[in-house]
N, C-alpha and C positions, 0 to 999 in steps of 0.2 A: 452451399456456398462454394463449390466445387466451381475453379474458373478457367474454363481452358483457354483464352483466348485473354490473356495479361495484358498484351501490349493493347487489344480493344477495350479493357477496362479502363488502363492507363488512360487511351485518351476521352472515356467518360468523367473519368475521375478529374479531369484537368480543360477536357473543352470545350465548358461551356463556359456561358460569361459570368453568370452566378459563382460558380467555383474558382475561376481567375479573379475574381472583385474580391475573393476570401481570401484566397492564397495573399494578395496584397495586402490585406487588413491583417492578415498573421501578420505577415514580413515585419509589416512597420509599430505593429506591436513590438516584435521580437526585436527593432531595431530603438523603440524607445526605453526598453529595458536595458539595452546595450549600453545606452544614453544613461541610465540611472547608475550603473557602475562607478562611471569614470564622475560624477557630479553628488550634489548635495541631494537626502533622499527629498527632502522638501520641494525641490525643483523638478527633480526626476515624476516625484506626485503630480506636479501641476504641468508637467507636460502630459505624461499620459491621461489623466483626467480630461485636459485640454484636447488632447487626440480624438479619445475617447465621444465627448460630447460634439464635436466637430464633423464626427462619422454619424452620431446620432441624428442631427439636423440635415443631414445632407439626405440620409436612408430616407427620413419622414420627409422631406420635400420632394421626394420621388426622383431626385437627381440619378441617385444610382438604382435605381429599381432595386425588387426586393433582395436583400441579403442572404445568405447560403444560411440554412438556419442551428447549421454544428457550430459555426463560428464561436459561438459563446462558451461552450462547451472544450473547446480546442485551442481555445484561447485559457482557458480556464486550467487545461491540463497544461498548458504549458508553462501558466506562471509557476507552476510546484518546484521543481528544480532551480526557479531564481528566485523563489521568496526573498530568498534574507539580501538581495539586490537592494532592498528599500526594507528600513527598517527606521518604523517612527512610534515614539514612543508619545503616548497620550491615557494619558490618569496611570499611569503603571503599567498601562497593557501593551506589549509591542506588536506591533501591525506589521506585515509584511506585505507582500507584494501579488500572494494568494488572498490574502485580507479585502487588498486592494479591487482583485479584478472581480472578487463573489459579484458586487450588485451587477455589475457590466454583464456578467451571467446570467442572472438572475431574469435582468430586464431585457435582455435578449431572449430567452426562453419565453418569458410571454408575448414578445411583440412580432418575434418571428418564425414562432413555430408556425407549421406548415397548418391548414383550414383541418377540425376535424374536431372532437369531442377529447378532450384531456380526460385520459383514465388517470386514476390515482392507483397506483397499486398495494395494496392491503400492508407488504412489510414496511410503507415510506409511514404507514399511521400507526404501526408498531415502534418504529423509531421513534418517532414524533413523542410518544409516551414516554418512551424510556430515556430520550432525553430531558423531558420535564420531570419526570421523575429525579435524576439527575442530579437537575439546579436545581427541586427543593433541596436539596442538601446543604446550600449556601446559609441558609438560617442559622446552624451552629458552627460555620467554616470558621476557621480564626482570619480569612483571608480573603477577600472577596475578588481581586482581580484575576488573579489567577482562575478561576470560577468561570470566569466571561471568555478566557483565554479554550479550556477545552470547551465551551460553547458553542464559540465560532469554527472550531474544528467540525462538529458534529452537525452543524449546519451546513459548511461546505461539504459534507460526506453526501447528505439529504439532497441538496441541490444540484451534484454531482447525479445522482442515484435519478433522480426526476428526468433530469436535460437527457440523460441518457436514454433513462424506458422508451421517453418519448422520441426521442429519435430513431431509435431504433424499428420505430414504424414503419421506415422506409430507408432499408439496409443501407441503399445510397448513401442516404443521408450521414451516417458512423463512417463510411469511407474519411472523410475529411478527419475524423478524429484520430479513425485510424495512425492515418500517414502522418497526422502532428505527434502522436505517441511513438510511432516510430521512429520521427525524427529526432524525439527530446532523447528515446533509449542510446541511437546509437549516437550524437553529440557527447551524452553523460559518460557513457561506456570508453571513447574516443579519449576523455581528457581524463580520464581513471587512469586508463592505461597508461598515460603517457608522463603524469604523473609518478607510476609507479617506475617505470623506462627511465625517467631522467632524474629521479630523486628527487623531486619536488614536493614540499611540504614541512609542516612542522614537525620538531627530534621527537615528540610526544607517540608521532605517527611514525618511527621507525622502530621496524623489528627485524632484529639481527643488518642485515645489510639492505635490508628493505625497506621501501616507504608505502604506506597501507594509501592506495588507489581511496580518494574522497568525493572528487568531481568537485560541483560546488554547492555539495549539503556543508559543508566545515567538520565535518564527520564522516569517518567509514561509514558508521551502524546503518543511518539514514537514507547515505547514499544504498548501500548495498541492498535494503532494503525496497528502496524505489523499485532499480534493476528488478531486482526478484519477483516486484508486481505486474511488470511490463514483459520480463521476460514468454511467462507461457503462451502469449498470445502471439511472437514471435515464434516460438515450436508446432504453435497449432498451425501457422500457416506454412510453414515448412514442411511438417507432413500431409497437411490435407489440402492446399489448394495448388492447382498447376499455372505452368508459366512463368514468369519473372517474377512473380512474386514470394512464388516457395521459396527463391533464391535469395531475394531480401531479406525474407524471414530467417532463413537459417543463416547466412550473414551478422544478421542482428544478435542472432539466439547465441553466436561461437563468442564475437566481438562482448555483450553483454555478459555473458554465462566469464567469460576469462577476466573479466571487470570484477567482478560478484567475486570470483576464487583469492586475485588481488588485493581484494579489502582487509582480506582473515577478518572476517565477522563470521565466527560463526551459526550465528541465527539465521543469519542470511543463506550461509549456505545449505542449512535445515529447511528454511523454506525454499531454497532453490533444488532442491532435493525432490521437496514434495512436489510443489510445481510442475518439476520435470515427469515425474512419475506419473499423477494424474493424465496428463496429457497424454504422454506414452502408450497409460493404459487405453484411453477414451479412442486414439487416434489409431493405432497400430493393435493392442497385444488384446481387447476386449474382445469375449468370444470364442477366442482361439484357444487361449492358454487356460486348464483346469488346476485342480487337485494336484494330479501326474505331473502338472510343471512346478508350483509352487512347492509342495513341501518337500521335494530332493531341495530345493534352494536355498527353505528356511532351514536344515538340514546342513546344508554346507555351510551358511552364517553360524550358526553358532557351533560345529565343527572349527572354522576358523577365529572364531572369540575365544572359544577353549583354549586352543593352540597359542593364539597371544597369548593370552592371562598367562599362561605357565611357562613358555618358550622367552618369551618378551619381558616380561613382568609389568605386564601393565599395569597389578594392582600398584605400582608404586607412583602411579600417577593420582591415587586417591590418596588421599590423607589416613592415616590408621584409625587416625581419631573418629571417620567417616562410619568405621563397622562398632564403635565403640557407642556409636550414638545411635546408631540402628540397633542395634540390643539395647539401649534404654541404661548401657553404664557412665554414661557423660551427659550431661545437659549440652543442649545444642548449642547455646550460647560460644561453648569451648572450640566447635568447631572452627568457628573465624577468627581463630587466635593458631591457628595452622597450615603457615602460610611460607610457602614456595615459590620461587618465581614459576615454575611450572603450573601452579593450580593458582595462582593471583588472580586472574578474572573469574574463575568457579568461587573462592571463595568469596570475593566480594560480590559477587552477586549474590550466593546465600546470607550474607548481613543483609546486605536490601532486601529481599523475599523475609528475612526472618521480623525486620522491620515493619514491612506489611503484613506480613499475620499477627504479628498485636498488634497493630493499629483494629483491625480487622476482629480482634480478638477482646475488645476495648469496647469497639463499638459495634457490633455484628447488624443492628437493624442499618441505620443510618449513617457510616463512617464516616471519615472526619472532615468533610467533605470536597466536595469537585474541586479537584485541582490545589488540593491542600497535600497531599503527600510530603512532598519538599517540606512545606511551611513547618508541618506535625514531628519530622524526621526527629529531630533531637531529642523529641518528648521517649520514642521510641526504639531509638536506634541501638546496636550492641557495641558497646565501648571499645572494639578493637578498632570500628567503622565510624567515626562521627560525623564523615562527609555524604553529603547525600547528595548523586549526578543528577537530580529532577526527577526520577521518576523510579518504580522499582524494579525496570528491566524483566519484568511478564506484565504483561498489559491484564492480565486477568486480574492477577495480585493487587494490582496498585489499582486497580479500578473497583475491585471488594475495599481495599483501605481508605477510600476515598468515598465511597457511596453504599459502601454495606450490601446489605440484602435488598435495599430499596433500587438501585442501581443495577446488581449483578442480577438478578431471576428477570428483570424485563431486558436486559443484556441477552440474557443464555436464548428467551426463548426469540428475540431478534435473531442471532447467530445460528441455531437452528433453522428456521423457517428458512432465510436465506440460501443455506448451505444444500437445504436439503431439494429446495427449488431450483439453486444451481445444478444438485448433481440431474436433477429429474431433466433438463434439458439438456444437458450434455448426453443423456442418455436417450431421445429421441432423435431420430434421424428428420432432418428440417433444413430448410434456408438457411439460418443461421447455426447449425448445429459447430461449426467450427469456432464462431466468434464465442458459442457456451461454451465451449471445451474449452477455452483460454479466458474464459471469466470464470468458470467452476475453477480450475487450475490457480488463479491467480488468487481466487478466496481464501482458497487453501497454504497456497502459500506464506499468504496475510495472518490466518492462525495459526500458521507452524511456527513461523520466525516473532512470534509473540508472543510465545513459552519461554521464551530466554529474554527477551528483548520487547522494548514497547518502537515499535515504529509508529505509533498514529500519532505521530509529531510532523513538521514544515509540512501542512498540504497532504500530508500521503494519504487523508482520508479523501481525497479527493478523486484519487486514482483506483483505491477501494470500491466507490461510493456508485462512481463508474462503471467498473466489474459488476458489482449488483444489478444495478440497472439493468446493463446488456442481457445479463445472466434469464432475468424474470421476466423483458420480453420475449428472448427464444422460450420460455416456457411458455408462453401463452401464444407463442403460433402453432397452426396445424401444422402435424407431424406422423412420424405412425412408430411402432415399436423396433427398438433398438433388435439385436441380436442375440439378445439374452432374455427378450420379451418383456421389458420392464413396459410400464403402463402411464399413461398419465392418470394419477390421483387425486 
């Protein structure tokens, strides 16, 4: 993917007539969403609907000849940062505006994907399992809507994941997704920042003299979590492809990356950590650096944790109660009743995490089921904590207390497969090897910042779902061995 000649990409990327009839049909997407802001979401539905079918009729009557066929898909990334633009509520379930554009997706994916034979790839029918596996769980749920709510999440993941592979057939073609992901990162990054700059936001969201950078997730976590999905594919192309584009990319990567630091999430910053790192390693340090680098480094880490711990005294940033309970002389319960404003967000998130191991602990085959976490909270929660934020801030956790065993083993071995097929193309040299290194990178960062944190909340499975895709086509193009000799298997 190596591009020496930018400015000639540039005008592939932009002149033909195909790709100008798209860029249009973005625009005026992105301008009836603009439209749904300022008006009622009922109306805001029935114009984009209206839009929507209006482009349909005209495509099938050959007016415009055929349609760029990322459109669906670019459109699709882009509703995620304006979901909650439109929010309509029907049986209990609230709909947003990724809700909204999935069929528009969906039906674009098969009417204009480009002539050729639709591969399915093996992990989209490992999901497919493990999300029916899932929704059986709704049988004993105390609560059914919610049920339907992470359904459609894990759907939009799938169809994200599909539009993707297949496009990625014809590298072209992901250009267009590209440059919408590009464009939603640095828009988001933009009013993060400027939010933080001019004080803008609810007192909820100040810290100290600061206001924590949100965009418009109505939350740090979310936003920063976006960022952190989008970001490595901004790094990969800052170190590996030439021309005006490295230069956007690392642009993006400074502007994003100082968005992400703004929020003080830090899950976020764990996955923007790892993110970074991966890429680093795949794009620059892979090959190079052995044994001889690494453990002087691991070496001086904790050389300087030493030095805190005694110099600093960082242990008084843990609770005492912390080593009391790790020797087995305090039941854990005690611990969330030790509370600091320093350690405030640590301990409440150990009531949530201790919340989801007995639910987890209750129900081990089958948990309480999809999207009952919240619903279940009071039955199990530690009385210092009785409020429950929706979810239990590790997506692992609350995805065992909601679905057991039945859920988390076809979970782990989707997350595997994935992951390990991401690293295997970031590891061959190929066409696309740089768009794998910023889809291995971006997976990774998706499970790091979901140790702490659940992001697969507004859409973000969609941006995920994405990553996958791209990820498992460069696996399955020809390539030849990296520099460390790894092999396709």
């Amino acid at each position: 993917m190596t591009d020496s000649g930018g400015l000639r990409t540039a005008a592939v990327i932009f002149g033909s007539r195909r790709v100008r009839m798209s860029a249009v049909v973005v625009a005026a997407t992105v301008i009836g969403v603009g439209v749904s802001v300022v008006s009622t979401s009922w109306l805001a539905l029935a114009l984009i609907l209206g839009a929507v079918a209006a482009f349909g009729g005209l495509a099938a009557s050959g007016l415009l000849g055929r349609p760029h066929p990322a459109i669906g898909l670019s459109v699709l990334v882009l509703s995620v940062p304006l979901r909650s633009s439109i929010d309509v509520e029907v049986s209990g379930i609230s709909i947003g505006l990724t809700e909204i554009v999935l069929p528009f997706s969906l039906a674009w994916l098969v009417a204009f994907r480009r002539p050729g034979p639709f591969v399915l790839p093996g992990p989209a029918l490992l999901m497919v399992v493990f999300v029916g596996l899932a929704v059986s769980t709704v049988n004993w749920a105390a609560e059914t809507p919610p049920a339907f709510k992470e359904f459609a999440k894990w759907i939009e993941a799938l169809v994200a994941l599909l539009a993707a592979f297949d496009l990625a057939r014809n590298r072209r073609d992901m250009r267009l997704v590209f440059v919408a992901g590009g464009a939603a990162l640095g828009a988001e990054a933009t009013i993060g920042l400027a939010q933080s700059a001019l004080g803008v936001g609810p007192d909820s969201f100040l810290v100290r003299t600061l206001i924590r950078a949100y965009g418009t997730f109505e939350q740090p976590n979310p936003f920063a979590g976006y960022l952190g999905l989008h970001l490595p594919f901004a790094l990969a192309f800052a170190l590996r492809v030439r021309g005006p584009w490295r230069w956007i990319g690392a642009l993006l990567w400074i502007v994003g990356g100082a968005a992400v630091v703004l929020s003080l999430s830090r899950g976020a910053w764990l996955g923007f950590a790892v993110g970074t790192a991966i890429v680093v390693w795949y794009s620059v340090l892979r090959g190079r650096l052995g044994f001889g680098f690494w453990a002087p480094l691991a070496a001086v880490a904790v050389l300087v944790l030493a030095v805190g711990h005694f110099s600093f005294r960082l242990d008084d940033r843990i609770p005492e109660r912390a080593r009391l309970v790790g020797e087995g002389l305090t039941p854990p319960a005690a611990l969330m009743e030790d509370v600091t404003p320093g350690s405030y967000a640590v301990v409440q998130r150990l009531a949530f995490w201790t919340a989801a191991g007995r639910m987890f602990a209750a129900n081990p085959i089958g948990g309480v089921g999809l999207g009952n976490y919240e619903s279940r909270y009071a039955d199990f929660n530690v009385g210092a904590w009785p409020d429950s934020l929706g979810h239990a801030h590790n997506f692992y956790l609350n995805l065992a207390a909601e679905t057991g065993l039945v859920g988390l083993v076809p979970f782990f071995a989707l997350a595997v497969v994935l992951l390990r097929r991401s690293w295997r193309a970031a590891c061959r040299i190929g066409p696309s090897q740089v768009a794998a290194i910023g889809a291995f990178a971006s997976l990774g960062a998706f499970s790091a910042h979901n140790l702490v944190d659940s992001i697969f909340v507004g859409g973000m499975g969609v941006i995920a779902g994405a990553a996958a895709g791209i990820a498992l086509a460069a696996d399955g193009e020809p390539g030849k061995e990296g520099p460390s000799g790894n092999r396709r298997i």
